[in-house]
C-alpha positions as CSV (number, residue, x, y, z in Angstrom):
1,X,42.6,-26.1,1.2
2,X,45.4,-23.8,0.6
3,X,45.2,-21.1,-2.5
4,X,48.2,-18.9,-3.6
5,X,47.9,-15.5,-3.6
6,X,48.6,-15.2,-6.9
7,X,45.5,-17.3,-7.1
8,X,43.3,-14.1,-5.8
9,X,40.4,-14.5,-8.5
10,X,39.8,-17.8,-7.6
11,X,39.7,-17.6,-4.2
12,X,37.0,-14.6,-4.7
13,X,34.8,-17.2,-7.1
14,X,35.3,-19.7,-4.4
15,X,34.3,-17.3,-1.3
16,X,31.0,-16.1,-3.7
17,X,30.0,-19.5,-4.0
18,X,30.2,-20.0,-0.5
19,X,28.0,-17.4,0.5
20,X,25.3,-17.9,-2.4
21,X,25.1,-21.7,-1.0
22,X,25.2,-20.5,2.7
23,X,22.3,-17.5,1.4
24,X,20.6,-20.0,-0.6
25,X,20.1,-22.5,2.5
26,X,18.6,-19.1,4.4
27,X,16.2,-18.5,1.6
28,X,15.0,-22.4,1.6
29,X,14.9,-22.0,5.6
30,X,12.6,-19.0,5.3
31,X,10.6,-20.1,2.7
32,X,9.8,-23.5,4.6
33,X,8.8,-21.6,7.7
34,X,6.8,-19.5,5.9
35,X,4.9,-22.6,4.1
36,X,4.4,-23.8,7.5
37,X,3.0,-20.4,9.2
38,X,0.2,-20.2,6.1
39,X,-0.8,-24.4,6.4
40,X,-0.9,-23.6,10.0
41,X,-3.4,-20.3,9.9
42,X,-5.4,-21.8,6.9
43,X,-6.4,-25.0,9.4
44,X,-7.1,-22.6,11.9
45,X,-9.1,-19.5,10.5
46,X,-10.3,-16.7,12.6
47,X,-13.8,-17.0,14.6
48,X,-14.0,-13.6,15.4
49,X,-16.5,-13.0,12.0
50,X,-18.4,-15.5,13.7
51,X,-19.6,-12.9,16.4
52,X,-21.3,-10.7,14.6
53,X,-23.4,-13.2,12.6
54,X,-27.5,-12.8,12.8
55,X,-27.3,-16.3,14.6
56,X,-24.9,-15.5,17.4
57,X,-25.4,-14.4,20.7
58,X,-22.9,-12.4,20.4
59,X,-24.3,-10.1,17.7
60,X,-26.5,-7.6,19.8
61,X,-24.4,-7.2,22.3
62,X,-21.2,-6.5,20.3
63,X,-23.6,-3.7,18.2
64,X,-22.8,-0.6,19.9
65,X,-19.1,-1.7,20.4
66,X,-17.9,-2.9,17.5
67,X,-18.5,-3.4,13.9
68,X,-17.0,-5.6,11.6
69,X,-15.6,-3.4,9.1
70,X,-18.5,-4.7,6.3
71,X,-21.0,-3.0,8.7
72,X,-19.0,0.4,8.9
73,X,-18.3,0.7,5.0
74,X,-22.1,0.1,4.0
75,X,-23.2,2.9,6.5
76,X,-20.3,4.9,5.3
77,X,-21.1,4.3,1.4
78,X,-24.9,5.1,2.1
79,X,-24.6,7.8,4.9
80,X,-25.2,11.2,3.5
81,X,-22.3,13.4,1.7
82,X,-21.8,16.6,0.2
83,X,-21.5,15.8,-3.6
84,X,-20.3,18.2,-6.3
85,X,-23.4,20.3,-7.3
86,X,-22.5,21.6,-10.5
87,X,-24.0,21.0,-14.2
88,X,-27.1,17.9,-12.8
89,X,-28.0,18.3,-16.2
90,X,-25.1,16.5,-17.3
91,X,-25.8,13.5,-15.3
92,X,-27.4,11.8,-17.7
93,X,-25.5,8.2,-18.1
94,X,-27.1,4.9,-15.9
95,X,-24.7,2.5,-14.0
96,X,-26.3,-0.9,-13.5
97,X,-27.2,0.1,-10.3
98,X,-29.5,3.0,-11.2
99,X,-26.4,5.6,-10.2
100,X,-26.7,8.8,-12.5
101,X,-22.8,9.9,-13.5
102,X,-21.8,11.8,-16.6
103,X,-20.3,9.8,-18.9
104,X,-20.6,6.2,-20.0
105,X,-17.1,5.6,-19.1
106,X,-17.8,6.3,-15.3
107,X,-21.1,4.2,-15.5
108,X,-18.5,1.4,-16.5
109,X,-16.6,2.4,-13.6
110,X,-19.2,2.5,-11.0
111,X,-20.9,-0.7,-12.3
112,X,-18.2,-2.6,-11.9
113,X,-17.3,-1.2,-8.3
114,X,-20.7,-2.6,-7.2
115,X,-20.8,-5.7,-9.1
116,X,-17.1,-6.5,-7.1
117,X,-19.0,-4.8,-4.1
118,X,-16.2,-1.8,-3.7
119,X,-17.6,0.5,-1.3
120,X,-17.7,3.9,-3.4
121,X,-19.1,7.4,-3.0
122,X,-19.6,9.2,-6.5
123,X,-18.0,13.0,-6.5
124,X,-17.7,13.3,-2.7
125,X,-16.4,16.3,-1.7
126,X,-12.5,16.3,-0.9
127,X,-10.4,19.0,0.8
128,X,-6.8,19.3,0.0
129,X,-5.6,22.4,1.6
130,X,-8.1,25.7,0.8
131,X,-9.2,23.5,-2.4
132,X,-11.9,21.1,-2.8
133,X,-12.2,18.8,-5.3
134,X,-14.5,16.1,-6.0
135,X,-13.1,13.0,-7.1
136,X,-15.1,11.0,-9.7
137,X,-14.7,7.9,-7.4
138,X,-14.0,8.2,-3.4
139,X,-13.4,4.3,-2.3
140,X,-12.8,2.4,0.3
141,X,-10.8,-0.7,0.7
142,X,-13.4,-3.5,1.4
143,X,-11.0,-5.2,3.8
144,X,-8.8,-2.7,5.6
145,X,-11.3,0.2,5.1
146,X,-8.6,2.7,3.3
147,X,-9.4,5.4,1.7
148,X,-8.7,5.5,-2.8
149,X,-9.4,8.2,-5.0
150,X,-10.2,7.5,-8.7
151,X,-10.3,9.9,-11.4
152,X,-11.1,9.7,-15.3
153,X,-10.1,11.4,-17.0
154,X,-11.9,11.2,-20.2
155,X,-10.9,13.6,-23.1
156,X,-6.7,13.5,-23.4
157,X,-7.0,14.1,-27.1
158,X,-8.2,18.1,-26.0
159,X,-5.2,19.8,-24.8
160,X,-7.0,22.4,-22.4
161,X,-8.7,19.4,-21.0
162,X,-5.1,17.3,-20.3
163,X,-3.2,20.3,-18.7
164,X,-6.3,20.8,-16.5
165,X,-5.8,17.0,-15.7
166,X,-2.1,17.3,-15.0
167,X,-2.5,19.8,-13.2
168,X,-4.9,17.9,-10.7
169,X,-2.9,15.3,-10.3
170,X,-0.2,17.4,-9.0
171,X,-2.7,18.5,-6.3
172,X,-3.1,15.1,-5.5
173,X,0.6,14.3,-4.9
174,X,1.3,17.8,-3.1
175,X,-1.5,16.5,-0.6
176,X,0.6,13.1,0.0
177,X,-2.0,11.4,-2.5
178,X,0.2,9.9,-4.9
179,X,-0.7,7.8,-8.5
180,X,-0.7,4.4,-7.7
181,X,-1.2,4.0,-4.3
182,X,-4.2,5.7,-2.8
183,X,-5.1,7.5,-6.2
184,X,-6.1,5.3,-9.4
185,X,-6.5,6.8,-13.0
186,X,-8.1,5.8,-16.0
187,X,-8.0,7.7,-19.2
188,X,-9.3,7.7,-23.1
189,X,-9.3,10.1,-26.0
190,X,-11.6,9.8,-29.1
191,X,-9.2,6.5,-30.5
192,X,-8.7,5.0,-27.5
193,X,-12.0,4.5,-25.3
194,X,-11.9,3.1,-21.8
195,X,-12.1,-0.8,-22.0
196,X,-13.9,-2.6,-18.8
197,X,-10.7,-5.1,-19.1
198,X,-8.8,-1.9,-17.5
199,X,-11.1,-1.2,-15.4
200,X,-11.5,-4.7,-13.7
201,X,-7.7,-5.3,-13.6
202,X,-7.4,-2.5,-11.6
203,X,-10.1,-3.3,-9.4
204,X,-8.7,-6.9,-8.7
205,X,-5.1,-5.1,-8.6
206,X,-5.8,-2.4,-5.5
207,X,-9.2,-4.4,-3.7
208,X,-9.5,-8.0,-4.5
């Protein structure tokens, strides 16, 4: 139908609503098909798995070609590593899986990592540019295999011991490691201990 000129604003409304119920049909479109692509891959899950199972006969001769990436990550997480060899004495705090760290905080780390069977290495040694560090927690993704970094850092009430934090961090992101996405960060003071609730959000956030 025919509008004025001097009816301008309400031809704009009327072209707006056009396109939001032109857009909206497109969103309902792509949101169908997209129902329809995950009901059609859940009724037909992968059998590749099934290969490298004890039972098939598949498994030994698939054993020095390929891995499933379980079988990589356990040899990886109990291969041998250099490991920050500084202060032993001060590893004096039990995970549940009999992993000697220095603080009860990172006991509640690392016990939850292996109770939600994160493959982790504890202080592996790390190179970012001529400096090594040794993150408390070096991860890997269970499915994809990526590589995290966690730190805790555990006394942000001391203000030697935050700048000497900050400072780290901004290693981290100089070396394309940024917060948040490869590297994860917990933190307490005195009044504010680390509560496991953190702790396994985060783990069901980045690997679950």
């Amino acid at each position: 139908f025919y509008i004025p000129k001097k009816e301008k604003n309400f031809a704009q409304v009327m072209a707006r609503k056009k396109y939001l119920e032109l857009k909206l049909q497109s969103l309902s479109f792509e949101r169908q098909t997209i129902r329809t692509c995950i009901d059609t891959l859940a009724s037909h899950p992968s059998k590749i798995e099934t290969l490298f199972q004890e039972s098939s006969p598949y498994c030994e001769l698939f054993h020095t070609v390929l891995q499933p990436i379980s079988t990589e990550l356990n040899q990886w997480m109990n291969a041998d590593f250099e490991y920050n060899i500084k202060y032993p004495e001060q590893r004096i705090h039990k995970s549940a899986s009999g992993l000697m760290v220095r603080s009860k905080s990172e006991a509640l780390i690392a016990t939850l990592l292996s109770h939600n069977r994160i493959p982790f290495r504890y202080e592996c040694a790390l190179c970012l540019g001529e400096t090594t560090l040794h993150p408390d927690f070096t991860l890997r993704h269970p499915k994809t295999g990526a590589f995290y970094y966690w730190e805790h850092f555990g006394m942000m009430d001391n203000e030697n011991y935050a700048q000497v934090a900050f400072r780290k961090m901004q290693l981290y992101n100089i070396n394309g490691i940024m917060l948040s996405d490869t590297l994860l960060a917990t933190y307490e003071s005195e009044e504010a201990p680390l509560k496991s609730n953190i702790v396994e959000n985060m783990i069901q956030q980045y690997f679950l």
